[in-house]
C-alpha positions in Angstrom: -2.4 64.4 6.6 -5.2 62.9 4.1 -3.9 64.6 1.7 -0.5 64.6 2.1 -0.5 60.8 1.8 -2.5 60.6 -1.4 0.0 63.0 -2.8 3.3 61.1 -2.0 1.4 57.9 -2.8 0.5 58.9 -6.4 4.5 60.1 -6.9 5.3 57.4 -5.9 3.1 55.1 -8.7 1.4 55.8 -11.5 -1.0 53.6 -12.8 -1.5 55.3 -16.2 2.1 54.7 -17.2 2.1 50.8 -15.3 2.0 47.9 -17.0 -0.3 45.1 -16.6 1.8 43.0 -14.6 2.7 45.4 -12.3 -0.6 46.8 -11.9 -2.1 43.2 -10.8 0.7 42.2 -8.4 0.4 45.7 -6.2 -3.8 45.2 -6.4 -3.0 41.7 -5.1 -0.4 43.0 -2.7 -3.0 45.7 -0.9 -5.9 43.4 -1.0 -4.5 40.0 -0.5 -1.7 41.2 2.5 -1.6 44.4 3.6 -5.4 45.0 4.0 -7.9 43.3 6.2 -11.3 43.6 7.4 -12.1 44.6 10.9 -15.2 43.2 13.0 -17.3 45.8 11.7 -16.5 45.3 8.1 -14.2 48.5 8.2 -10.8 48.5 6.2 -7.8 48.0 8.3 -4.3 48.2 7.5 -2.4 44.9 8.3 1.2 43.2 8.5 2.6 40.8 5.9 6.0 39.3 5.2 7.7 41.1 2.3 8.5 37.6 1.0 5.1 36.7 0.7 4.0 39.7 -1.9 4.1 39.0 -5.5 7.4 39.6 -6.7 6.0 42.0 -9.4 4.7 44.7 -6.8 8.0 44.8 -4.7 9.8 47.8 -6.4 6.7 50.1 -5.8 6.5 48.7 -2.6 9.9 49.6 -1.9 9.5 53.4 -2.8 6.4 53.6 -0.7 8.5 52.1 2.0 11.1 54.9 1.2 8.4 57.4 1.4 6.8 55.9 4.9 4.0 55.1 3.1 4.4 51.8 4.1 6.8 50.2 7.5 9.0 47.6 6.8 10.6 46.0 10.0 12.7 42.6 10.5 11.1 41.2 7.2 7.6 42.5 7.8 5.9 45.2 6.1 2.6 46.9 6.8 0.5 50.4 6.1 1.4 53.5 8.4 -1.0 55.3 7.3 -4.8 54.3 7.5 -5.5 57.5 6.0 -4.1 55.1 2.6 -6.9 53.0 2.5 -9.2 56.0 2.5 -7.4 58.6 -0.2 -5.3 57.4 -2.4 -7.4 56.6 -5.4 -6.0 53.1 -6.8 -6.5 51.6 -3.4 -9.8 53.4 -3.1 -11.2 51.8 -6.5 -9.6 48.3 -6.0 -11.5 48.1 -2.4 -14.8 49.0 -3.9 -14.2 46.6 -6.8 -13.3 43.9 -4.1 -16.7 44.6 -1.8 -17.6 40.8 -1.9 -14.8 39.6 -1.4 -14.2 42.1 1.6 -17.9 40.7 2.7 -15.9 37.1 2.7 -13.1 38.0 3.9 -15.5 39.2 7.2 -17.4 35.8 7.2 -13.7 33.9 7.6 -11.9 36.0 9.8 -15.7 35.3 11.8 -15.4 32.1 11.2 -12.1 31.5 11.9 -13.1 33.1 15.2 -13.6 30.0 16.4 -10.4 27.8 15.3 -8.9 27.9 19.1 -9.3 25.7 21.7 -11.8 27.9 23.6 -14.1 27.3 21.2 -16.3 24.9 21.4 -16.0 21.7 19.1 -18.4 21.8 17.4 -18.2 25.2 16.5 -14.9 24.2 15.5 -15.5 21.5 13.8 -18.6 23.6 11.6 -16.0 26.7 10.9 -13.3 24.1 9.5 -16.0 22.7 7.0 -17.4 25.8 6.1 -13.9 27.1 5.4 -12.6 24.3 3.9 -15.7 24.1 1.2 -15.0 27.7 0.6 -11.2 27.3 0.2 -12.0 24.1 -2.3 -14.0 26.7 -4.4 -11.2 28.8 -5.5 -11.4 32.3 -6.9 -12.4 35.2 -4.3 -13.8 32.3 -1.5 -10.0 30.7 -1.4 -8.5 34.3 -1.6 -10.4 35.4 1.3 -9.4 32.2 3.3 -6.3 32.5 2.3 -6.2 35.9 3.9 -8.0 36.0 6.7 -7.6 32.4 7.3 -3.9 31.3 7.2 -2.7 32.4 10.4 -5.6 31.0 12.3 -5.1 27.7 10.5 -1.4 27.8 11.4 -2.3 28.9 15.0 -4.5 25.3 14.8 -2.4 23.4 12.9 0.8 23.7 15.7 -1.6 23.9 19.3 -1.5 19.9 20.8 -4.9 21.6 22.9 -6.9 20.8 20.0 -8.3 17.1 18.5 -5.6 16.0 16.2 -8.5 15.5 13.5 -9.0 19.3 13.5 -5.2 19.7 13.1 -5.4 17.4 10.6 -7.8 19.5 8.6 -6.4 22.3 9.4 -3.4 21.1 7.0 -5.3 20.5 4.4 -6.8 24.1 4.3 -3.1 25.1 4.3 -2.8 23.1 1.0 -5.9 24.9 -0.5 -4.9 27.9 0.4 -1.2 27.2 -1.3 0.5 27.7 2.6 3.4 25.8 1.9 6.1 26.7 5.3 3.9 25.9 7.5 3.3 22.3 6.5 7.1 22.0 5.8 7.4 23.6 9.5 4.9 20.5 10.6 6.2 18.1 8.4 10.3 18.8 10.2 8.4 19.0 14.0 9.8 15.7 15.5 7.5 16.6 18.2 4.2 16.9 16.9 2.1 13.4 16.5 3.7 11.3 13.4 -0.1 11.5 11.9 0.2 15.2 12.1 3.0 15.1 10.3 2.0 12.6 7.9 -1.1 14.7 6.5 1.3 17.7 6.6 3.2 15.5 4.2 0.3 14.3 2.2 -0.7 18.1 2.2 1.8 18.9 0.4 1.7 17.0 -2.1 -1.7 18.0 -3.0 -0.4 21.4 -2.3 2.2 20.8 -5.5 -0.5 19.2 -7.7 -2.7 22.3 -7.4 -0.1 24.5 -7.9 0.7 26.0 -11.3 4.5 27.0 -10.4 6.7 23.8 -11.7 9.5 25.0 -9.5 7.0 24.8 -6.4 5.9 21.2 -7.4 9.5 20.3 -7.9 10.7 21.5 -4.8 8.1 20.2 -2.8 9.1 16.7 -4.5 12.1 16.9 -3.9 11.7 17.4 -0.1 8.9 14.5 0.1 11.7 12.2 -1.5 14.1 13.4 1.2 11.7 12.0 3.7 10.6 9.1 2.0 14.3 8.3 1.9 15.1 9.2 5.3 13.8 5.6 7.3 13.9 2.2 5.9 11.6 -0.3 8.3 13.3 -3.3 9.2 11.0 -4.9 12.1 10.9 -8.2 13.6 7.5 -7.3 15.2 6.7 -10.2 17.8 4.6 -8.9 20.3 2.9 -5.5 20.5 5.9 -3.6 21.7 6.9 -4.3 17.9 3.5 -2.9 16.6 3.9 0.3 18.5 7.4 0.9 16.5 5.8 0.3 13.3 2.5 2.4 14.2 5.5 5.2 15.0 7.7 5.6 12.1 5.6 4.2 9.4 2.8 6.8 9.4 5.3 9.2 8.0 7.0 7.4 5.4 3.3 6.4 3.8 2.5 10.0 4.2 5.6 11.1 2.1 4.9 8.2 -0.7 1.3 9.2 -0.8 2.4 13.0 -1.1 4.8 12.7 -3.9 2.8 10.3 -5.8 0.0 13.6 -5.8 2.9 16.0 -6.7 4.2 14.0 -9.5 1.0 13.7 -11.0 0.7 16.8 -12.5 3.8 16.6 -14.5 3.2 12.8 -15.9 4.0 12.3 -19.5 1.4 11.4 -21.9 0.7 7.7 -22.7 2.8 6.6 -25.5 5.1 9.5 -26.0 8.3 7.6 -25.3 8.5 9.9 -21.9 9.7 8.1 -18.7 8.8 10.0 -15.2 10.3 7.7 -12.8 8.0 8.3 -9.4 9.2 7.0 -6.0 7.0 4.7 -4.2 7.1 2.8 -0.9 6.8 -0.8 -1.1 6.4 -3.3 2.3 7.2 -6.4 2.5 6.0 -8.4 5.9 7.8 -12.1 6.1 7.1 -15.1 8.8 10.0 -15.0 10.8 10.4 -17.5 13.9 7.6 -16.5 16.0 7.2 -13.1 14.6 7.2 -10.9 11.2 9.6 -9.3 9.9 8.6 -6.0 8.3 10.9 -4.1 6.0 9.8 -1.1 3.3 11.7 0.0 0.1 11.5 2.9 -2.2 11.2 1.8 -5.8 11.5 4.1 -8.6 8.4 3.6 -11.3 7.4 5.1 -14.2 4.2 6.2 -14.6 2.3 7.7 -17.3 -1.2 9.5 -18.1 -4.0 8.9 -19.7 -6.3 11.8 -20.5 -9.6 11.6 -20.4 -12.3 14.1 -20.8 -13.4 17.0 -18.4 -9.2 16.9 -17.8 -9.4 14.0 -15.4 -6.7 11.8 -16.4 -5.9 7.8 -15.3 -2.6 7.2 -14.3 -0.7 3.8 -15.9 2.0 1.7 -14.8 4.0 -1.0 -17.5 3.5 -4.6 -16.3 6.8 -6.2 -18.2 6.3 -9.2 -20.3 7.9 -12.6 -19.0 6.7 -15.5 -16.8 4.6 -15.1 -14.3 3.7 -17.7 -11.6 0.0 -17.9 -10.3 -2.5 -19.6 -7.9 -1.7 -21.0 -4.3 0.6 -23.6 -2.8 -0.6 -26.6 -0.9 1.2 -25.0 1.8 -0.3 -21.4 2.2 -2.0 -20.6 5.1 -6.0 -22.1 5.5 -6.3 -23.8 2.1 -8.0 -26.5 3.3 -10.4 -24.3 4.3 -10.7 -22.1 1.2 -10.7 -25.2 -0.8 -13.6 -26.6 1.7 -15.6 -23.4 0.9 -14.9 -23.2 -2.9 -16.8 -27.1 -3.0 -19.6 -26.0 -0.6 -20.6 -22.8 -2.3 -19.6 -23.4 -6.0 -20.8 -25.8 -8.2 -17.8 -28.0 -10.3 -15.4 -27.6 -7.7 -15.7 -31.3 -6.5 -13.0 -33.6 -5.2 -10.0 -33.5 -7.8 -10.7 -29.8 -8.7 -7.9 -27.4 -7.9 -9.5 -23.9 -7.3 -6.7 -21.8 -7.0 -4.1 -24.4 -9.2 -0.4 -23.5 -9.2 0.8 -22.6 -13.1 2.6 -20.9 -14.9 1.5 -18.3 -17.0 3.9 -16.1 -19.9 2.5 -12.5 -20.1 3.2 -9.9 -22.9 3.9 -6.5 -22.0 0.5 -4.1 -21.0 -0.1 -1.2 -19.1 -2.6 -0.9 -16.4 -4.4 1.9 -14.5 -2.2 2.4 -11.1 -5.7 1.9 -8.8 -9.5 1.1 -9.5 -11.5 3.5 -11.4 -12.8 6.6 -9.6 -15.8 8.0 -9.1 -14.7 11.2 -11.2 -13.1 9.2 -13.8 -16.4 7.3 -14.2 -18.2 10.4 -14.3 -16.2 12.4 -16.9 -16.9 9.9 -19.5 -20.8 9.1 -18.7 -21.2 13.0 -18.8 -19.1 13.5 -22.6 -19.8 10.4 -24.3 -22.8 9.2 -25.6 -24.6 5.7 -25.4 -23.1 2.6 -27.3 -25.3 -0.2 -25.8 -26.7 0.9 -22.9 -27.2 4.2 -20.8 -25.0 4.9 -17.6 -25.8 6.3 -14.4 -23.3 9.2 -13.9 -22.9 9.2 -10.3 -23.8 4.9 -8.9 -22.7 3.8 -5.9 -22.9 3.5 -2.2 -19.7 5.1 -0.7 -19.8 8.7 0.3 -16.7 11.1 1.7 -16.6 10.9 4.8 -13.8 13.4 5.8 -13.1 16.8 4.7 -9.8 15.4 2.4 -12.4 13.2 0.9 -14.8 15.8 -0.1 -12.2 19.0 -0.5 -8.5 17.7 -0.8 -9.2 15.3 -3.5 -13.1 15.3 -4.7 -14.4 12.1 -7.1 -11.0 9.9 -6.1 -13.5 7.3 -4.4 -13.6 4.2 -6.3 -16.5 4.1 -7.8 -18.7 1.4 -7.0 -21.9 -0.8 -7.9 -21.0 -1.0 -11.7 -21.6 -4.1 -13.4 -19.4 -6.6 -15.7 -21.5 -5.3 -18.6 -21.9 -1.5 -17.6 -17.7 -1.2 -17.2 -17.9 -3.2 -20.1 -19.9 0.0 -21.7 -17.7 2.8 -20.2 -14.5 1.5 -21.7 -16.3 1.5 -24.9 -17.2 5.1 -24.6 -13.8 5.9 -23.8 -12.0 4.2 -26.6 -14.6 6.1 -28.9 -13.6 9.3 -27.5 -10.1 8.8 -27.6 -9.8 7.3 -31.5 -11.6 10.9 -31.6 -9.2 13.0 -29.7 -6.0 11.2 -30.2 -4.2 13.8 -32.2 -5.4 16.9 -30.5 -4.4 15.6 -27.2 -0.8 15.2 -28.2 -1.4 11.5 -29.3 0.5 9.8 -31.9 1.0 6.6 -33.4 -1.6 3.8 -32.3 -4.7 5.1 -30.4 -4.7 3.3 -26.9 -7.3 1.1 -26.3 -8.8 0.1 -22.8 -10.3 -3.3 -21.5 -11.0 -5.2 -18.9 -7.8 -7.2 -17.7 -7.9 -10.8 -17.8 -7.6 -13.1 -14.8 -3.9 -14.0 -15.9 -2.8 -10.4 -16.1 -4.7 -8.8 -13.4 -3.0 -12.0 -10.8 0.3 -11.4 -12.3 0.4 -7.8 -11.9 -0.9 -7.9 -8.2 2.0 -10.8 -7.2 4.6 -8.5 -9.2 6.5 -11.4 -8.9 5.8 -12.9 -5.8 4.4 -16.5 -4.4 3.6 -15.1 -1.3 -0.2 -14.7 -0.4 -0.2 -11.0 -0.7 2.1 -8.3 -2.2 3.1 -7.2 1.0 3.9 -10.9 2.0 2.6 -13.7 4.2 -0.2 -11.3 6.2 -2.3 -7.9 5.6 -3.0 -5.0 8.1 -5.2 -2.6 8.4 -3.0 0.4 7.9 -1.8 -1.3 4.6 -4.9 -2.0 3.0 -9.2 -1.7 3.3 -10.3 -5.0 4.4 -12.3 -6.6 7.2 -9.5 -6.8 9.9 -11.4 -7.7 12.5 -10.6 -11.1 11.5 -6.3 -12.0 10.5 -4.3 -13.9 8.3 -1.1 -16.1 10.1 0.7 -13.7 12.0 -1.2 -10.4 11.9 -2.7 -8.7 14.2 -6.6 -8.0 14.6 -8.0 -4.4 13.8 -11.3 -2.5 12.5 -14.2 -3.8 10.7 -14.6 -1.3 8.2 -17.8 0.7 6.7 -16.7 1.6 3.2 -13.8 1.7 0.8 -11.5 4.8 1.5 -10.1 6.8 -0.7 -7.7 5.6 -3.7 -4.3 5.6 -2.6 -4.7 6.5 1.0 -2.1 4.0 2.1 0.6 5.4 0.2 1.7 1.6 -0.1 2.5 -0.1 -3.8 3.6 -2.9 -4.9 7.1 -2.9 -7.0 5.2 -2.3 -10.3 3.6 0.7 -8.4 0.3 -0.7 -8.5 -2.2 -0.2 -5.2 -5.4 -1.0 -3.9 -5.1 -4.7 -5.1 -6.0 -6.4 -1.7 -9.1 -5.5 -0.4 -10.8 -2.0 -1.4 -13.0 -3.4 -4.4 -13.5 -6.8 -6.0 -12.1 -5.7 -9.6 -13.7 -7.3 -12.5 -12.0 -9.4 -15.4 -12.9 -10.1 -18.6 -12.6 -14.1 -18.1 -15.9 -16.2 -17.6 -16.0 -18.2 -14.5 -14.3 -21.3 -14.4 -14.0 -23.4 -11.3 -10.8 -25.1 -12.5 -8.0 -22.7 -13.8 -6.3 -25.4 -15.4 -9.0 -26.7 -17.3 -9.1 -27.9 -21.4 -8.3 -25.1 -23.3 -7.3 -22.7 -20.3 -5.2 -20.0 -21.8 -1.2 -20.1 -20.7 -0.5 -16.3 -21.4 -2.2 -13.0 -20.9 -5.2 -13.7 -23.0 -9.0 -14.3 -21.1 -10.8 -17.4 -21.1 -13.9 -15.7 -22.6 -15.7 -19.2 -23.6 -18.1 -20.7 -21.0 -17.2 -23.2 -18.7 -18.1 -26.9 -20.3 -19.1 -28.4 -17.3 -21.4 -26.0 -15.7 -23.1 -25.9 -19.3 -23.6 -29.7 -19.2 -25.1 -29.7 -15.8 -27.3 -26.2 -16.6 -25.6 -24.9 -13.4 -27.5 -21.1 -11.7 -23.6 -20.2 -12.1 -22.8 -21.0 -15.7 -22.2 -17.5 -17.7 -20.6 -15.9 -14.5 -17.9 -13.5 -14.7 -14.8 -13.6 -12.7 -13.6 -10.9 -9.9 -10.4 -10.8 -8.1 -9.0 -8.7 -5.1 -11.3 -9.0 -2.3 -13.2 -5.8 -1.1 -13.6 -3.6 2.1 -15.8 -6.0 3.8 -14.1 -9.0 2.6 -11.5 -11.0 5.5 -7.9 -11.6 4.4 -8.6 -15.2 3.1 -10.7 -13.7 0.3 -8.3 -10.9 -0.3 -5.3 -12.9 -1.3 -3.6 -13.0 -4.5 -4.8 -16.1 -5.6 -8.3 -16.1 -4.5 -11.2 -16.5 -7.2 -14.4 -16.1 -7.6 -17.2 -15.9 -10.1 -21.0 -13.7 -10.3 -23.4 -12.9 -12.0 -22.4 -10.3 -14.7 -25.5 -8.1 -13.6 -24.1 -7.8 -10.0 -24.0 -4.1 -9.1 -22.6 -4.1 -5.6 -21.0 -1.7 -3.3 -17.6 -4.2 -2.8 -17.3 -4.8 -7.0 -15.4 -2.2 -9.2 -13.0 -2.5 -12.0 -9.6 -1.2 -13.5 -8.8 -0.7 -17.1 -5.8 -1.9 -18.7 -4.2 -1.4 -22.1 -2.0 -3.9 -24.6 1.2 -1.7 -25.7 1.4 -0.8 -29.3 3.6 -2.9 -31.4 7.3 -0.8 -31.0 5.9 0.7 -28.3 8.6 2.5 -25.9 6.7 2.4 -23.0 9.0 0.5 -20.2 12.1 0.2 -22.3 
């Protein structure tokens, strides 16, 4: 029999007179689908959807099929003879060749051992790390997941007996290990718990920014968008019957947002090409209404652009369009008594007369700025390839740590970094702008070199209201499914929730404002390039986008501890909703490394410049 089916199988292929292509996608075929490893670290034949093998390898598949070499049945094909795996002398060499990666694929299929309720948690939860670090690693560690593991994961992903955190992660493995049906399966299953389904949205998107098949990436947008599109909140939430509703169809629509922002990522055009990728986005708007809020959401359609940057990490940048822009706070908003009763007890110059948070308006040119605050491995691509200017950098500062498996595997260094001072984000702009007056041309670049600074007070309070008077972007309140903030205490009608321990990661909301910009209440305090002033309105305040760089006169005068401060806006993750308004202001020491204070570049457009024509 041994011989008989070496025979047949080496009439039925040659691998002398095969090409390359062919050659790779049958090796893959055998190792990735139809062969497994048994308890005992044996070879085993086993059964794999015919769709699922590399398109390459299905005409010699097909004659070994013809030959009953191979079993195909309703779709799925497998091995009838083990004597294969043992005689026929291609198989033979590509097993031996793959001996580690038959040793890993024996530690998952182990490991994934315990992925079923039976199993104890914490095993569970120790075999979902383990196999999610190795999946993240790519190469043979995500090919052996990806073979041994993916029905397992699938198994976990749809049973309601397990934690939904574990099904959670289960998703995400999916997405490393490119299992795209199953996550559409999750994402369509009206039954499972909407924030199943919204990290089965969310994993897919990752899913299409890994992937290096542009039909993929654009078919898994083009799905997200159909669910983004498919609900448009329109609450009057007045007790917490209302809550409940929102906490049950939001989820999903933030998950689809958040997962086609990720997919569209990967196919951005490149800063100042004259490209437009429009991106949908979900916006949310929550307004006083009677006794209650009315809570609506809207996709808008943004363009977004990269930025490359070295290591291939890459910021993402929105246009802010040039006009009129109106800025600080009404009499009337909500508590400004008390903020202006703070502002006079804890900063000098803001005495009786002295409008902190002064209503003006402001005309801005055209800029572009970076869609959410730097990241940790955006920081640390440019510490690592550019060299000192004024001062060294650390490579890796900052408190916050992941704290979930999506943190450390699905997207690694998307954090916002933290603990940089005025001076030291003032340093890594300069070594970017260095680097990319160097690289412009060979990264596609031409025309004008971008250059990156610090926004100024006017532009970074105009690009958060996008527009709006209302205390916050999303309205007259904040929640904590919206934004990071401290919302164990409220602002006017909204409703008490967490206090938090850290910043989470950039974009996890999957909430913008129109202009596509995120992260703007709460998260980090964001530096600016202004100097402190206690009165906005001061002599010789600028009127347009420009920063008020010149010390403030009075706290000279009366050698105030607070004169050469720099300004920060935004609130932070430990910060109540008072402080994270849109018109709220404040002033440190430039020095201050801190784990609630980051920063986001922006950019002036080239003269002529296309960008959000």
């Amino acid at each position: 029999m041994a011989g008989a089916v070496s025979t047949r199988a080496k009439e039925c292929w040659d691998p002398q007179t095969s090409g390359a292509e062919e050659h790779a996608a049958l090796r893959e075929a055998f190792l990735d689908h139809l062969v497994s490893v048994s308890g005992d670290g044996q070879e085993t034949k086993r059964a794999a959807r015919l769709e699922d093998l590399p398109p390459a390898s299905l005409a010699i598949v097909r004659r070994l099929v013809d030959d009953r070499l191979l079993v195909l049945k309703e779709g799925s094909v497998e091995i009838a003879h083990e004597a294969l795996l043992r005689t026929w002398e291609p198989l033979v060499k590509w097993i031996d060749e793959s001996k580690v990666e038959r040793l890993q694929g024996l530690r998952v299929k182990r490991l994934s051992a315990d992925l079923t309720p039976a199993a104890p948690e914490r095993a569970r939860r120790q075999a979902l790390e383990q196999l999610a670090a190795l999946a993240a690693a790519g190469g043979s560690e995500e090919r052996a997941v990806r073979k041994e593991g993916r029905e397992p994961l699938q198994q976990l992903l749809g049973d309601g007996r397990c934690p939904l955190a574990d099904r959670q992660d289960a998703a995400l493995l999916l997405a490393l290990i490119s299992a795209e049906q199953p996550l559409r399966d999750c994402l369509a299953d009206t039954e499972a718990p909407v924030a199943l389904r919204r990290r089965a949205a969310e994993s897919l998107g990752l899913l299409a920014r890994r992937s290096g098949d542009r039909d993929q990436r654009q078919r898994i947008a083009a799905e997200l968008e159909g669910w983004l599109r498919s609900d448009d909140l329109n609450l009057l939430v007045v007790d917490a019957e209302g809550w409940a509703e929102h906490d049950a169809r939001l989820p999903l629509l933030q998950g689809a947002s958040r997962g086609l922002q990720l997919a569209a990522s990967a196919d951005l055009p490149l800063f100042g090409s004259g490209e437009e990728k429009p991106v949908p986005m979900l916006t949310l708007t929550a307004l006083e209404e009677g006794s209650g809020l009315r809570i609506r959401t809207e996709v808008v359609e943004v363009p977004v652009w990269r930025l490359p940057l070295p290591g291939g990490e890459r910021l993402e940048l929105v246009v802010v369009p040039a006009g009129p822009a109106q800025l600080g706070s009404p009499a009337t908003e909500h508590n400004r008594q008390g903020v202006m009763a703070w502002y006079a007890a804890n900063r000098d110059g803001c005495r009786e007369g002295v409008d902190v948070e002064a209503r003006r308006r402001v005309r801005l040119e055209a800029f572009a700025l970076v869609r959410q605050p730097l990241s940790q491995g955006q920081w640390r691509a440019v510490v690592e390839a550019v060299g000192a200017i004024e001062q060294e950098l650390d490579g890796a500062p900052g408190a916050a740590k992941p704290d979930s498996l999506w943190d450390q595997h699905g997207q690694p260094g998307e954090l916002a970094v933290d603990s940089v001072s005025w001076q030291q984000s003032r340093e890594w702009l300069q070594r970017l702008n260095r680097w990319l007056k160097e690289q412009w041309p060979k990264l596609g670049g031409s025309g004008e070199v971008p250059q990156l600074a610090l926004p100024s007070e006017n532009q970074w309070e105009g690009a958060c209201r996008a527009g709006t008077t209302t205390p916050f972007h999303f309205g007259d309140t904040l929640d904590g499914s919206w934004a990071r903030y401290d919302a164990s205490t409220t602002f006017g009608r909204g409703r008490r929730g967490a206090k938090t321990k850290q910043h989470w990661l950039n974009g996890s909301s999957g909430l913008v404002n129109s202009w596509g910009l995120a992260e703007l209440h709460g998260q980090l305090y964001e530096w600016c390039e202004d100097s402190w002033h206690p009165n906005p309105v001061g002599a010789g305040h600028p009127e347009d986008g420009e920063p008020w760089r010149e010390e403030d006169g009075d706290l000279v005068r009366r050698e105030s501890g607070q004169r050469g401060w720099k300004l920060m806006r935004g609130g932070s993750w430990i910060t109540e909703p008072l402080g994270c308004r849109a018109a709220n202001r404040d002033g440190v020491l430039p020095a201050l490394i801190s784990s609630f204070v980051g920063f986001r570049p922006c950019c002036l457009l080239p003269p002529g410049s296309l960008l959000g024509s």
